[in-house]
C-alpha positions as CSV (number, residue, x, y, z in Angstrom):
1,X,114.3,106.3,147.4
2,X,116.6,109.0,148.1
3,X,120.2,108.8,149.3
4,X,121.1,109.2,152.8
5,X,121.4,113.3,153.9
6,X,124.2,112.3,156.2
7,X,127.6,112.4,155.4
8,X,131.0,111.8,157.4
9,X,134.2,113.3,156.5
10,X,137.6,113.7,157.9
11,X,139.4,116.8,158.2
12,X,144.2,117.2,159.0
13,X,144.4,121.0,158.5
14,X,147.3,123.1,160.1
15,X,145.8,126.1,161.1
16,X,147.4,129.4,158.8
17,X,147.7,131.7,161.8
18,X,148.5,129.3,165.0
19,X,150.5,126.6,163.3
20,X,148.5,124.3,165.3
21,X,146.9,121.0,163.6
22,X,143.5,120.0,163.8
23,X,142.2,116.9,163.6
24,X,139.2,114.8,163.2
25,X,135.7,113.2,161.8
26,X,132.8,115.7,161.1
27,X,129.1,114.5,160.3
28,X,127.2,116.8,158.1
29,X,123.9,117.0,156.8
30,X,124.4,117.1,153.2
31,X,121.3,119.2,151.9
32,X,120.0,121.2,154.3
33,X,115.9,121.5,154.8
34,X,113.7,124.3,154.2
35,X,114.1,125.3,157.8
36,X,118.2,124.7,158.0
37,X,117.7,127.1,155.1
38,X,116.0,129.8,156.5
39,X,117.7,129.5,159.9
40,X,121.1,129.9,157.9
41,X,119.8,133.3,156.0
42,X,118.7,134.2,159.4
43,X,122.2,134.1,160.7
44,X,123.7,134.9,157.9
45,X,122.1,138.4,157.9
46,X,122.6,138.6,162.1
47,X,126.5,138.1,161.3
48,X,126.7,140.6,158.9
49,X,125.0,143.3,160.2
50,X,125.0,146.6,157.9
51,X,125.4,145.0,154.7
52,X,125.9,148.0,152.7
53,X,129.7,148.0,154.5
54,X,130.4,144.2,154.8
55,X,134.0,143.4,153.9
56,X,134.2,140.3,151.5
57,X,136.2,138.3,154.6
58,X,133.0,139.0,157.2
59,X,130.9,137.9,154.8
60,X,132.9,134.5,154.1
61,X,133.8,134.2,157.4
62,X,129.6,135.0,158.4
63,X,128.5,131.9,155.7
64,X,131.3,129.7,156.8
65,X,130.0,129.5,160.4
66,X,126.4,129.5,160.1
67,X,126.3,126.9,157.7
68,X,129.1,124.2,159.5
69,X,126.9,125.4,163.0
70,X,124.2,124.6,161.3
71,X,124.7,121.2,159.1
72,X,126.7,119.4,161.7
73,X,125.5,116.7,163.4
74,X,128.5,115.5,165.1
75,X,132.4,116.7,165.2
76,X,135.3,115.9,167.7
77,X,135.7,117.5,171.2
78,X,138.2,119.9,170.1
79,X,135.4,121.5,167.7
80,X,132.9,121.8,170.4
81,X,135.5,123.2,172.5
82,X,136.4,126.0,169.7
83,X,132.7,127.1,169.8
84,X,131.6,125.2,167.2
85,X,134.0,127.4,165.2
86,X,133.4,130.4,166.5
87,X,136.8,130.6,169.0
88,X,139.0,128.9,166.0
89,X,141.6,131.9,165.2
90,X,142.3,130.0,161.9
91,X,139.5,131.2,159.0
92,X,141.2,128.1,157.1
93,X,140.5,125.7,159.5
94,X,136.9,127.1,159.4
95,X,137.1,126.9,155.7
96,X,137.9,123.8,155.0
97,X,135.2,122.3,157.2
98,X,132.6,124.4,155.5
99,X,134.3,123.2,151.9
100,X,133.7,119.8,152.8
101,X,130.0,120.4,154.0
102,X,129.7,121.8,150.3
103,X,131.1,118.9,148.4
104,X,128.7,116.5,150.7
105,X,125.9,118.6,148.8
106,X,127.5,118.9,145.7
107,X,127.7,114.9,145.5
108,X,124.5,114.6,147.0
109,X,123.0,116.4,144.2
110,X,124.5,114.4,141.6
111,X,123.8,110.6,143.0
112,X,120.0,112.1,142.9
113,X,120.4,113.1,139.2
114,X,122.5,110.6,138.6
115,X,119.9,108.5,139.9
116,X,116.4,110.4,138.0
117,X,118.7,109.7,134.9
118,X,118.6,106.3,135.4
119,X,115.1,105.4,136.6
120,X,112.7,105.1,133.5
121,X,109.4,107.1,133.7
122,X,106.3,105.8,135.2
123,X,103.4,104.7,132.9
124,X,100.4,107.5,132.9
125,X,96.8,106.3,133.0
């Protein structure tokens, strides 16, 4: 049996450009599935626009917020009122939000290998 795809985490950042501190519990999906996936391309490529001129912070910025808007499952009111993190003026705030919806994944990854490692293999007839 797989591990749960759910994980909470907790977020005290102050914000680089406003000096203001947010605050607060996040659920995330850890791994997203095939269609998270391909709806996060699909924004990813919408945010971007003309790839052939994207600056290196638009395209950060671009997978930072389609993948928190997309793996979230539940935040605090502050986030919703920030757009889901499209109003926050702070891409560090943004950032670390998205870093810890990584690091869900990452461990996620590794308790299921961790796991395969673990279980013997099944007798074949």
């Amino acid at each position: 049996m797989l591990p749960k795809n759910e994980k909470t985490f907790s977020i005290n950042v102050m914000g680089d450009d406003t000096g203001e501190r947010f605050a607060g519990e996040f659920t995330c999906v850890c791994v997203p599935f095939i269609s998270m996936r391909n709806k996060i391309a699909r924004d990813e490529i919408r945010e971007c626009g003309d790839l052939g001129n994207i600056t290196t912070d638009l395209f950060l910025r671009s997978r930072y917020l389609v993948n928190v808007q997309s793996r979230l499952t539940s935040w605090p009111d502050w986030w919703q009122g920030m757009g889901h993190g499209a109003r926050l003026l702070d891409d560090n705030v943004l950032k670390e939000v998205y870093e810890k919806c990584i690091e869900a994944e990452v461990e996620w990854r590794a308790s299921v290998k961790a796991k395969a490692d673990t279980t013997p293999p099944t007798a074949q007839a």
